[in-house]
C-alpha positions as CSV (number, residue, x, y, z in Angstrom):
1,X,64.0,44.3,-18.3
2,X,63.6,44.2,-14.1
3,X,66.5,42.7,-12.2
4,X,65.1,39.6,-10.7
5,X,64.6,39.7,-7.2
6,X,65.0,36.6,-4.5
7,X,62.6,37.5,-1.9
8,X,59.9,39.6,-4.0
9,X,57.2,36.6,-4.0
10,X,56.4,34.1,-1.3
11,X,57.9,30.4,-1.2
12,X,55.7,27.0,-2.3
13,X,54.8,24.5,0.1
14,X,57.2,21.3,0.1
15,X,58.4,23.3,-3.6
16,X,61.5,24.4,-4.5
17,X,62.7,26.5,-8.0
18,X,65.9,26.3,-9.7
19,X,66.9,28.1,-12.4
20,X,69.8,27.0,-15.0
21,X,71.3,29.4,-17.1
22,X,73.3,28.0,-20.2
23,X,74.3,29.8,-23.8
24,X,74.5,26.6,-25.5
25,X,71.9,24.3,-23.8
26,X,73.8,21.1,-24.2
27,X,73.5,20.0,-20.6
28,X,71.5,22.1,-19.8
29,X,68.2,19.3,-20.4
30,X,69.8,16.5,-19.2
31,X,70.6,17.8,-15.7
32,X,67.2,19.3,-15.6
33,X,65.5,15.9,-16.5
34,X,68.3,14.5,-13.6
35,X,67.4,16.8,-10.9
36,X,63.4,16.1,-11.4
37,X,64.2,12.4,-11.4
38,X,66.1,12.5,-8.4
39,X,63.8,14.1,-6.3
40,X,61.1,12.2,-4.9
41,X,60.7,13.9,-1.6
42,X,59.7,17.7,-2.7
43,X,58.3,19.1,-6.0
44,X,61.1,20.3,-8.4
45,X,60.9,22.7,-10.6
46,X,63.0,23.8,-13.2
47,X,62.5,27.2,-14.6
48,X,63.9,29.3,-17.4
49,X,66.9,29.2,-19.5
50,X,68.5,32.5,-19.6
51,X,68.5,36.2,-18.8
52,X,66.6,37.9,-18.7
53,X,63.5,37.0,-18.2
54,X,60.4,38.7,-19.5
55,X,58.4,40.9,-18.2
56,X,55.0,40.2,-19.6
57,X,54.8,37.0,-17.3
58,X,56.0,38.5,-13.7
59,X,53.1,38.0,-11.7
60,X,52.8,34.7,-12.1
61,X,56.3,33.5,-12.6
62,X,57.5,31.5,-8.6
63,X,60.1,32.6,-6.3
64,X,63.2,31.3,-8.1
65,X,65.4,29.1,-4.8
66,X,68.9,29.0,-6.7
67,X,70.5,30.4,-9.9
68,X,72.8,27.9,-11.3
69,X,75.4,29.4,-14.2
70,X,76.4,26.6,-15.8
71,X,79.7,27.7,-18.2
72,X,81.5,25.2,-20.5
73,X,85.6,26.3,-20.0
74,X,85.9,24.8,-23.7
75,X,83.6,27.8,-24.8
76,X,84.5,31.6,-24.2
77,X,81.3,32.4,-25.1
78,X,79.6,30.1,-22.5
79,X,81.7,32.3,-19.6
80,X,80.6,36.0,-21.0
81,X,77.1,35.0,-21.2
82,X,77.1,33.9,-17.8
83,X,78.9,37.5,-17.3
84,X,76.6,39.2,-19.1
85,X,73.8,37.4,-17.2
86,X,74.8,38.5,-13.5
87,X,73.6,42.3,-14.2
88,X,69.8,41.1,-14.2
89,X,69.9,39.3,-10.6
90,X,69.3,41.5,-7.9
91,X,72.1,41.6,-5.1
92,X,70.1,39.6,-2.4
93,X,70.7,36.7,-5.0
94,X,74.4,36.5,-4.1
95,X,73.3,35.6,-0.4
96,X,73.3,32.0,-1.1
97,X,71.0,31.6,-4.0
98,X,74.0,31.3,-7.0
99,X,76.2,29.0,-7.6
100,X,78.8,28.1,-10.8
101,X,78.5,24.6,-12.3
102,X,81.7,24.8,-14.7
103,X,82.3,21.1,-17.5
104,X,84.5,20.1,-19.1
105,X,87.6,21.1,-16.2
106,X,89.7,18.2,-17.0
107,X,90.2,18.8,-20.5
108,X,93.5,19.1,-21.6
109,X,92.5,21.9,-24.3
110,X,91.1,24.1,-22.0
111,X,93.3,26.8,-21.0
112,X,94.1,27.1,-17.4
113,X,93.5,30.8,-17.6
114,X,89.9,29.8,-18.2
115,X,89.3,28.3,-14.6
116,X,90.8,31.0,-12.8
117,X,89.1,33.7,-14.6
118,X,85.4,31.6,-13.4
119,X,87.3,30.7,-9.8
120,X,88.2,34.5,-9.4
121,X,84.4,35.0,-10.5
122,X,82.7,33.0,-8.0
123,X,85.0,33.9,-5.4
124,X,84.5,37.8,-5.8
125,X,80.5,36.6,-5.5
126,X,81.4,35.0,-2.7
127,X,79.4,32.0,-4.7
128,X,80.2,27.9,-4.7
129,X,82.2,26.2,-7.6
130,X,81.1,23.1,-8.8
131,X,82.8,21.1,-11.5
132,X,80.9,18.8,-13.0
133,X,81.2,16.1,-16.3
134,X,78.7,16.3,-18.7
135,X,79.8,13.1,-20.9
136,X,78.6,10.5,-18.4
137,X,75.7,9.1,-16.8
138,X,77.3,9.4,-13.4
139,X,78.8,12.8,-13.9
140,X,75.3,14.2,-14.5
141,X,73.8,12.3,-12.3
142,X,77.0,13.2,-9.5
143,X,75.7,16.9,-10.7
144,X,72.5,16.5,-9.7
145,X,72.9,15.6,-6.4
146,X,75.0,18.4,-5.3
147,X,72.7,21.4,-6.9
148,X,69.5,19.6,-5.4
149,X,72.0,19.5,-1.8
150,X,71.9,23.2,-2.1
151,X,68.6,23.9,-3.4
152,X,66.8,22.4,-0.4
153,X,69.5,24.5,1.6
154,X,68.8,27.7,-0.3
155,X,65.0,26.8,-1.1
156,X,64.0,26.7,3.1
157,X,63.4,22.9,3.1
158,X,66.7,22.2,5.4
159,X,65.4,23.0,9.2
160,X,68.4,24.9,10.9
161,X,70.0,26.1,7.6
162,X,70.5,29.1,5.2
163,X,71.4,29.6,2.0
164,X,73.7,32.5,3.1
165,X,75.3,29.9,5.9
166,X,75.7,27.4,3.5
167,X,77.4,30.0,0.8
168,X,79.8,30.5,3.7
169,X,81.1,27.8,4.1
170,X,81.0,26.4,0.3
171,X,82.2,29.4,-1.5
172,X,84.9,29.2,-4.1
173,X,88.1,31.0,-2.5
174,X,91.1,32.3,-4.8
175,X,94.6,31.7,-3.5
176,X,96.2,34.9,-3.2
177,X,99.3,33.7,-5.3
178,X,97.2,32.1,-8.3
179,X,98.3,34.6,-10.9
180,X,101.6,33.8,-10.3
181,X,101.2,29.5,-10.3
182,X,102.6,27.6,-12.7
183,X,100.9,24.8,-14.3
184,X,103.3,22.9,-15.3
């Protein structure tokens, strides 16, 4: 397996690629079938569901825009896989072209430790956090909105922006005490 590359093929006109990456696949589809919807202005497309990709269809695969890790804090699985994933993205994909879309943040059953482990994550990717909820209508279609706000940004459809500006100033920062907080 290659380590996919950002700026290895050349972008679509008015097009823009965005790739979610989910172990269980639960939202997955219904924030792709959102993001389409949504989108009237330029063609989206959304690619495949994990890493890594195959080989055999390279050539012909698009430029992927954005890399969106989308990690379920009720599931310990969903945050290794997304781990596990990171190896087969090339550096130049942490210039602005990932970002973290964590559910289910307001559970109580979650464990706080959870969402610091993916905070401490995206921060040391210098990556944005987005919380999303995936029960609702409005959450996904609240979702949807954002990631399409940053793949137009990251994609080269927003004059006078980057996706490595935009990563600057949206990145998910840890506070330099958080292993000490208490959550109570």
């Amino acid at each position: 397996m290659s380590l996919l590359k950002p700026f290895s093929k050349l972008p679509g006109l008015n097009t823009a690629n965005i790739m979610l990456v989910e172990n269980e696949e639960q939202f997955q589809q219904k924030l792709a079938d959102t993001v389409v919807l949504q989108e009237k202005t330029v063609n989206v497309n959304v690619l495949a569901r994990s890493l890594p990709l195959p080989v055999e269809n390279e050539e012909s695969r698009p430029r992927i825009d954005l890399v969106v890790f989308i990690i379920h804090l009720t599931s310990e699985l969903s945050f290794q896989s997304a781990e596990t994933s990171l190896k087969y993205l090339d550096p130049g994909y942490f210039q602005g072209k990932v970002c973290f879309l964590v559910t289910n943040a307001r559970n109580v059953s979650v464990p706080p430790e959870r969402l610091v482990s993916v905070r401490k994550l995206a921060a040391s990717l210098h990556c944005p956090l987005l919380c999303a909820e995936d029960q609702t209508t409005e959450g996904v279609t609240t979702a949807a909105h954002r990631l399409l706000a940053i793949l137009k940004v990251a994609a080269g459809l927003v004059p006078m922006a980057t996706g490595l500006y935009l990563s600057t100033l949206t990145r998910c920062t840890v506070p330099s005490d958080i292993d000490q907080q208490n959550f109570e």
